[in-house]
C-alpha positions in Angstrom: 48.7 -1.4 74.1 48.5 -4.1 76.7 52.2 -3.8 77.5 50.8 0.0 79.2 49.4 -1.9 81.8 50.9 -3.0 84.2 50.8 -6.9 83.9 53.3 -8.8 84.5 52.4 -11.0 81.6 49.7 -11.3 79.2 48.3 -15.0 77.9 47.6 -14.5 73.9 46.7 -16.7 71.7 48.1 -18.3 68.4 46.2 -15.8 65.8 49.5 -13.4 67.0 53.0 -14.0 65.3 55.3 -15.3 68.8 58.4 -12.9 66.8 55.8 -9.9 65.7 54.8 -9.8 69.2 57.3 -9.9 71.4 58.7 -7.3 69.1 55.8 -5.4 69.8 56.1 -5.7 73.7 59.4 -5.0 73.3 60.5 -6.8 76.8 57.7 -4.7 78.6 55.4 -7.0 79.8 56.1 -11.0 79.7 53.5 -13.6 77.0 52.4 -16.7 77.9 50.8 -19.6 76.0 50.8 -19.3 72.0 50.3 -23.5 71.1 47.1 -23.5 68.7 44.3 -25.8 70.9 42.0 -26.7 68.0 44.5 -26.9 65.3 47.6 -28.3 67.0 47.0 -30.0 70.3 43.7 -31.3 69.0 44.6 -32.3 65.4 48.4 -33.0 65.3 50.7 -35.0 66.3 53.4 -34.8 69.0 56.3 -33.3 66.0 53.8 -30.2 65.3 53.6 -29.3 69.0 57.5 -30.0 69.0 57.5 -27.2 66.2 55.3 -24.5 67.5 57.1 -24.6 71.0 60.1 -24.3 69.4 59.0 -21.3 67.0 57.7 -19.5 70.3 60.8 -20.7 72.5 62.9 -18.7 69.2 61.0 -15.9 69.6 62.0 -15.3 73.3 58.3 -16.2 74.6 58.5 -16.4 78.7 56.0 -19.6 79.3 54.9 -21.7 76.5 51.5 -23.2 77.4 47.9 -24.0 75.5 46.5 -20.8 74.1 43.3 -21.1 76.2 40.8 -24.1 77.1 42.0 -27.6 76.4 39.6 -29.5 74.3 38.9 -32.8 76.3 39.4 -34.9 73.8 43.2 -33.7 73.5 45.9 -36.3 73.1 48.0 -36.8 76.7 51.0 -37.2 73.9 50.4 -33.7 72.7 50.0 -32.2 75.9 53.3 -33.9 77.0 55.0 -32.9 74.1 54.9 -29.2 75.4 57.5 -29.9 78.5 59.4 -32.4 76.1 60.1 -29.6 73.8 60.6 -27.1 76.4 63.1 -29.3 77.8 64.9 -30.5 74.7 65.1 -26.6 73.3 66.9 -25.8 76.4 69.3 -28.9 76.2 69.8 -27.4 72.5 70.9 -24.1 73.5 73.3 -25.3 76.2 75.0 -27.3 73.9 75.0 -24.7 71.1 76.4 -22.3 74.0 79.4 -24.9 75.3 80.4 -25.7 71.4 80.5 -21.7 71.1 82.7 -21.4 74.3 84.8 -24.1 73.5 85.6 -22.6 70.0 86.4 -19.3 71.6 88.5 -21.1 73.8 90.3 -22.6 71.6 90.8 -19.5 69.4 92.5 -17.8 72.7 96.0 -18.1 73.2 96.8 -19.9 76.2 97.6 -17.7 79.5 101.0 -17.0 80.3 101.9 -16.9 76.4 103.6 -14.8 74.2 101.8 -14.1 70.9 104.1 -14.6 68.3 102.3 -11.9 66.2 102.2 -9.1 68.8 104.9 -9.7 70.9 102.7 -9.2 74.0 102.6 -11.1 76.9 99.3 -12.0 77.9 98.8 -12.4 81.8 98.7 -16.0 83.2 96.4 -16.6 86.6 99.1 -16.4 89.3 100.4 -13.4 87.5 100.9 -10.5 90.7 99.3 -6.8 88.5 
């Protein structure tokens, strides 16, 4: 299996499942690429690039990129809409991860408190061990 060796990363193209794969390279070598050329960048519009770099972004891929040659004829919207997408998935996630941490927050009693159902102090900051 190419995971064996010794890459750092592999490019593979979009006939290969982003989830099956990684799950095959189970975190031993890094992919790269996975946006269908002929299909996709060539055919679509800038929403169906938007989707494919998101289903590989889900799937834990390292560098989302064109599977292989660009065909010349290639939208600049398209091939924009890679970055976009990359940069809007992360925007996604940070906000999914400060709505989590806020809710755990606010779940938390506050420190220095005593919990009513425990009866247990729970340190505050300035608290000496």
């Amino acid at each position: 299996d190419i995971a064996q060796t010794g890459m750092a990363a592999f490019h593979f193209d979009c006939k290969n499942h982003p989830s099956e794969s990684m799950e095959i390279v189970d975190n031993r070598i890094a992919l790269v690429g996975n946006i269908n050329n002929p299909e996709t960048l060539f055919a679509k519009n800038p929403e169906d690039v938007q989707r494919e770099v998101e289903l590989n972004l889900d799937a834990q891929v390292s560098l989302i990129g064109p599977e292989c040659a660009i065909p010349l004829q290639t939208s600049i919207e398209n091939l924009k809409a890679i970055p976009q997408a990359v940069a809007r998935w992360h925007q996604n996630q940070e906000s999914q991860h400060d709505a989590r941490r806020s809710r755990e927050s606010n779940d938390k009693p506050a420190a220095g408190a005593v919990s009513d159902a425990t009866k247990t102090y729970l340190p505050g900051p300035y608290d000496i061990p």
